[in-house]
DSSP file (Angstrom, degrees, kcal/mol; ACC not computed):
  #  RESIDUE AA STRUCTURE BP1 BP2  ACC     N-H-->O    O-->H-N    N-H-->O    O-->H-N    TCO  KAPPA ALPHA  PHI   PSI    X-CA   Y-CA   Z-CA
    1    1 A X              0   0    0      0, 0.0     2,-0.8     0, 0.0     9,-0.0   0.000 360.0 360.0 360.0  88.3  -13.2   33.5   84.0
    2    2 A X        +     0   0    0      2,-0.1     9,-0.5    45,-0.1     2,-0.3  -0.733 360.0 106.2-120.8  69.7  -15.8   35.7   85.9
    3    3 A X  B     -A   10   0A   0     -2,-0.8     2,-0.4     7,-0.2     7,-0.2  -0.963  67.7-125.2-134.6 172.7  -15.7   38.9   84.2
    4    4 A X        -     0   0    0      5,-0.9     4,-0.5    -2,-0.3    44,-0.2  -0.931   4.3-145.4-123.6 148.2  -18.1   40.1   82.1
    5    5 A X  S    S+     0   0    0     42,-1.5    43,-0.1    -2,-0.4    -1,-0.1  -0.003  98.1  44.9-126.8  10.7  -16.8   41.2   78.6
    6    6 A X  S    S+     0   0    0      3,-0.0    42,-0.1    41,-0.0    -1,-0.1   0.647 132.3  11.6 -84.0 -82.5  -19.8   44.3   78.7
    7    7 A X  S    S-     0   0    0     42,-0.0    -2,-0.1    -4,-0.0     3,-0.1   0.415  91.0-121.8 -81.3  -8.3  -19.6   45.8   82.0
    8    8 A X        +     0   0    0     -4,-0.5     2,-0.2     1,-0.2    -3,-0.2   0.853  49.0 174.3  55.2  39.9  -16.1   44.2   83.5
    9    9 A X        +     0   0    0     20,-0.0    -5,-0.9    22,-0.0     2,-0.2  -0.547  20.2 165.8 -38.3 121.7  -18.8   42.9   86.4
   10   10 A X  B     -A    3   0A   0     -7,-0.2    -7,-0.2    -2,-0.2    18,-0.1  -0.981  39.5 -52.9-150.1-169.4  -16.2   40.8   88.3
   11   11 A X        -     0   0    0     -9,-0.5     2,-0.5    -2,-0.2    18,-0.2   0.164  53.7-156.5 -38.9 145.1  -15.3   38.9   91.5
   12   12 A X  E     -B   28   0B   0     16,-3.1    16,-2.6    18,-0.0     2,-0.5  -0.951   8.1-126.7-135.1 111.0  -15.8   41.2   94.8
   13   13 A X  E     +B   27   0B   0     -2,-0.5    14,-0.3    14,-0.2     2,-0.2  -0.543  33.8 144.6 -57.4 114.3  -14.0   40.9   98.6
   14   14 A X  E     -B   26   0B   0     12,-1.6    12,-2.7    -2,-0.5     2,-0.4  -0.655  40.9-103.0-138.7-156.6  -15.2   40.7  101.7
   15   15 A X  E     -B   25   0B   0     10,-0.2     2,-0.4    -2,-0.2    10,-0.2  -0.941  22.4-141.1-129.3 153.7  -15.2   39.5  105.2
   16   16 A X  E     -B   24   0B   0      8,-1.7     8,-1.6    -2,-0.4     2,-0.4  -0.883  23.1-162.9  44.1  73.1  -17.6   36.6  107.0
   17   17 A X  E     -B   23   0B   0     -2,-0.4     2,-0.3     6,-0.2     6,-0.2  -0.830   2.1-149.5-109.3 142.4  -18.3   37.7  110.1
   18   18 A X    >   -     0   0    0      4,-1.5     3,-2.6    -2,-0.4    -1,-0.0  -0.612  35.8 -96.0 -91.6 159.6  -19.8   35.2  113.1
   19   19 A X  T 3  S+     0   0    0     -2,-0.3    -1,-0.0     1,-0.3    -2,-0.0   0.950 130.2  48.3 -25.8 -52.7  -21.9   35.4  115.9
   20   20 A X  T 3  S-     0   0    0      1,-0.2     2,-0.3     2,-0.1    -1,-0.3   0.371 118.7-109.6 -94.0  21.0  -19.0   35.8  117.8
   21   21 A X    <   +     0   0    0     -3,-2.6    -3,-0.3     1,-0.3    -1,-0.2  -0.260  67.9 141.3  85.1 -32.9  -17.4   38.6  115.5
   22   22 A X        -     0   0    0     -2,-0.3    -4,-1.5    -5,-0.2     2,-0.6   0.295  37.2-149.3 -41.8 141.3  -14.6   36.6  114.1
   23   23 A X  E     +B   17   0B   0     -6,-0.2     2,-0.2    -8,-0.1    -6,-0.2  -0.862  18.7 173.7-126.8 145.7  -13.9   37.3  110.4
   24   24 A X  E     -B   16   0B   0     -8,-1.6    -8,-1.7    -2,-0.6     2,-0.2  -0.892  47.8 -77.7-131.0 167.9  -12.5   35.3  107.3
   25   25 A X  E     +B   15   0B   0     -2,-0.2     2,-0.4   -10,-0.2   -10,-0.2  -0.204  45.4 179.2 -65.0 128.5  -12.1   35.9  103.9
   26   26 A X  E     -B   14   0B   0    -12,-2.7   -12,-1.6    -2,-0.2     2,-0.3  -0.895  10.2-162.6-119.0 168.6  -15.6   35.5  101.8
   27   27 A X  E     -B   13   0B   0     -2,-0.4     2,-0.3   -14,-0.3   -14,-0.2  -0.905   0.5-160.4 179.2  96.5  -15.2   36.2   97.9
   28   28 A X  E     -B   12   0B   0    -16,-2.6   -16,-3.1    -2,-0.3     2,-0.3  -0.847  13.5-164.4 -93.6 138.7  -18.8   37.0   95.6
   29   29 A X        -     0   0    0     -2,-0.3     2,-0.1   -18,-0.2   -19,-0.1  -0.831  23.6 -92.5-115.3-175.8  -18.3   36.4   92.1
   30   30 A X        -     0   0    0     -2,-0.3     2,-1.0   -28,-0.2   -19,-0.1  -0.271  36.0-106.9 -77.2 155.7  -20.6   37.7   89.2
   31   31 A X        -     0   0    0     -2,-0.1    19,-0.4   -21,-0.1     2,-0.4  -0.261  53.2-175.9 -70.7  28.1  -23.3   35.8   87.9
   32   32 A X        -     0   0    0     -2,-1.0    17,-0.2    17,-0.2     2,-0.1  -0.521  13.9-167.5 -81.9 119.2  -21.4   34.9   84.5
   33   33 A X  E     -C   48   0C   0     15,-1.2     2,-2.3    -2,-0.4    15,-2.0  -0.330  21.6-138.1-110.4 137.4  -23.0   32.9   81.3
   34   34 A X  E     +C   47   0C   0     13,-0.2     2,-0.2    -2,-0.1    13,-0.2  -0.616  51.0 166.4 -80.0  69.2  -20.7   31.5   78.1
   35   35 A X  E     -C   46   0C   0     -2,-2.3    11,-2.4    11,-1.3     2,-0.4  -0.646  46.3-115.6-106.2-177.3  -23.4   32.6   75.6
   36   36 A X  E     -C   45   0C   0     -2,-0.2    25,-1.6     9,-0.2     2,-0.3  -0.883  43.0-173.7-113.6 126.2  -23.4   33.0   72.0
   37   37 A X  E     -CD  44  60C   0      7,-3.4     7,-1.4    -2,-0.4     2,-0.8  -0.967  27.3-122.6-141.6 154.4  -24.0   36.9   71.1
   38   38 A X  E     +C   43   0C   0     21,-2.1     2,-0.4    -2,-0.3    21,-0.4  -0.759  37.5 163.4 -93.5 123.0  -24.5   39.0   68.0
   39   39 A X  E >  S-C   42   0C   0      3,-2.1     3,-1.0    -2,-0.8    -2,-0.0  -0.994  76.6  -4.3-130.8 136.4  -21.8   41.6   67.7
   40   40 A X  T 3  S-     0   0    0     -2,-0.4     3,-0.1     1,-0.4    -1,-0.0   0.740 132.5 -58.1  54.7  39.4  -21.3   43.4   64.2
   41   41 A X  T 3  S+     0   0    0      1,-0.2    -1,-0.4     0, 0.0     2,-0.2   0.078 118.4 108.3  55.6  -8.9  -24.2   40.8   62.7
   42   42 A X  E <  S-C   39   0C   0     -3,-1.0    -3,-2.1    -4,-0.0    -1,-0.2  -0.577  76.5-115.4 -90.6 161.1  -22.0   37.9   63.7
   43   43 A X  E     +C   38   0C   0     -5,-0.2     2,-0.3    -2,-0.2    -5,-0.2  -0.641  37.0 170.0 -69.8 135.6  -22.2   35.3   66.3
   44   44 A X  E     -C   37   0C   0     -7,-1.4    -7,-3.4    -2,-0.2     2,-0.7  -0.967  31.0-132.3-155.4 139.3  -19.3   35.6   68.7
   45   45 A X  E     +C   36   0C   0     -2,-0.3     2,-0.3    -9,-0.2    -9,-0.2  -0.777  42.2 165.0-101.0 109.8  -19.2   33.3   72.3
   46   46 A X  E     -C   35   0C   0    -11,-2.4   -11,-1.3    -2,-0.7     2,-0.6  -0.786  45.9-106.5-120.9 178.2  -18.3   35.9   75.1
   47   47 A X  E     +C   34   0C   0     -2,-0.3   -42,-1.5   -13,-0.2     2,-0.3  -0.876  51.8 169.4 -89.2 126.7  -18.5   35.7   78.8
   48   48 A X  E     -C   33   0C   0    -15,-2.0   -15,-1.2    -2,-0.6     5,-0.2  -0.803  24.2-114.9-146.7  96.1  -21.5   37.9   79.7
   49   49 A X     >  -     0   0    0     -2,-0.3     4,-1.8   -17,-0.2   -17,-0.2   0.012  20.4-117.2 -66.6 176.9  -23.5   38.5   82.9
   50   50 A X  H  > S+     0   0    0    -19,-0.4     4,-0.6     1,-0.2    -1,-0.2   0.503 106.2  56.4 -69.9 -14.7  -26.6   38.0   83.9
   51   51 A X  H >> S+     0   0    0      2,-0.2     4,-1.1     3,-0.1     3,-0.6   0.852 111.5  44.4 -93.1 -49.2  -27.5   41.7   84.4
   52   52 A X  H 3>>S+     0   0    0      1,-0.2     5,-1.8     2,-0.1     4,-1.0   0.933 103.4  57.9 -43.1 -56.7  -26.8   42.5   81.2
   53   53 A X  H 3<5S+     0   0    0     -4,-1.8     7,-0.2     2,-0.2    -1,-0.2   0.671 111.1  44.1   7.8 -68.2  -28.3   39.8   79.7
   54   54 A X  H <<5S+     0   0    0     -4,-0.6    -2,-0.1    -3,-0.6    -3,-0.1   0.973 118.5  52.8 -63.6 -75.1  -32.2   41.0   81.6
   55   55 A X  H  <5S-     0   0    0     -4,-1.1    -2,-0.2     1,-0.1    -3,-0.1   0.408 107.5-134.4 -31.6 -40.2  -31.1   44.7   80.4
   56   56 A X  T  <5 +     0   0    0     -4,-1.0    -3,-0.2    -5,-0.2    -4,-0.1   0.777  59.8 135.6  58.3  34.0  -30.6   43.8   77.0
   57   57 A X  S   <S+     0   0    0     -5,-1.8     2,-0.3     1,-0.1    -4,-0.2   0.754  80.6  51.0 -71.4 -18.9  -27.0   45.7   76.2
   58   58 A X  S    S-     0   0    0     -6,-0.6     2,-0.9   -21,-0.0    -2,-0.1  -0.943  78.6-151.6-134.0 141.1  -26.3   42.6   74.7
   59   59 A X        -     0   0    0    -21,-0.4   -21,-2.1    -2,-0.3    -6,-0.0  -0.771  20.7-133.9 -93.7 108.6  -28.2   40.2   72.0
   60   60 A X  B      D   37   0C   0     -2,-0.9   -23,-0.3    -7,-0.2   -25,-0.0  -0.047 360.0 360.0 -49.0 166.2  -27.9   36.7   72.0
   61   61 A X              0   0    0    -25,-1.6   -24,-0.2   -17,-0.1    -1,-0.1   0.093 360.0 360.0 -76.5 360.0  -27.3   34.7   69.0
């Protein structure tokens, strides 16, 4: 579960490249925390990244 339930941050494709040019598949995912966050005064456990997080769209719990 790597998406982020603010921004839809999620997994990104690319290629690997060597020395010698060859390429394979490489695969960054997002930087995403199971925290506890206040939405509508309540506590609610979402998936949330880490740039949000810093940013403050979002308050923890």
């Amino acid at each position: 579960m790597a998406k982020c339930a603010v921004c839809d941050r999620a997994v990104h494709f690319g290629n690997n490249v060597s020395h010698s040019h060859r390429r394979s598949n490489k695969m960054w995912r997002a930087n995403v925390q199971h925290v506890k966050v206040k939405v509508n005064g309540a506590a609610k456990k979402m998936y949330v990244c880490t740039s949000c997080l810093r940013s403050g769209k979002v308050e923890r719990a």
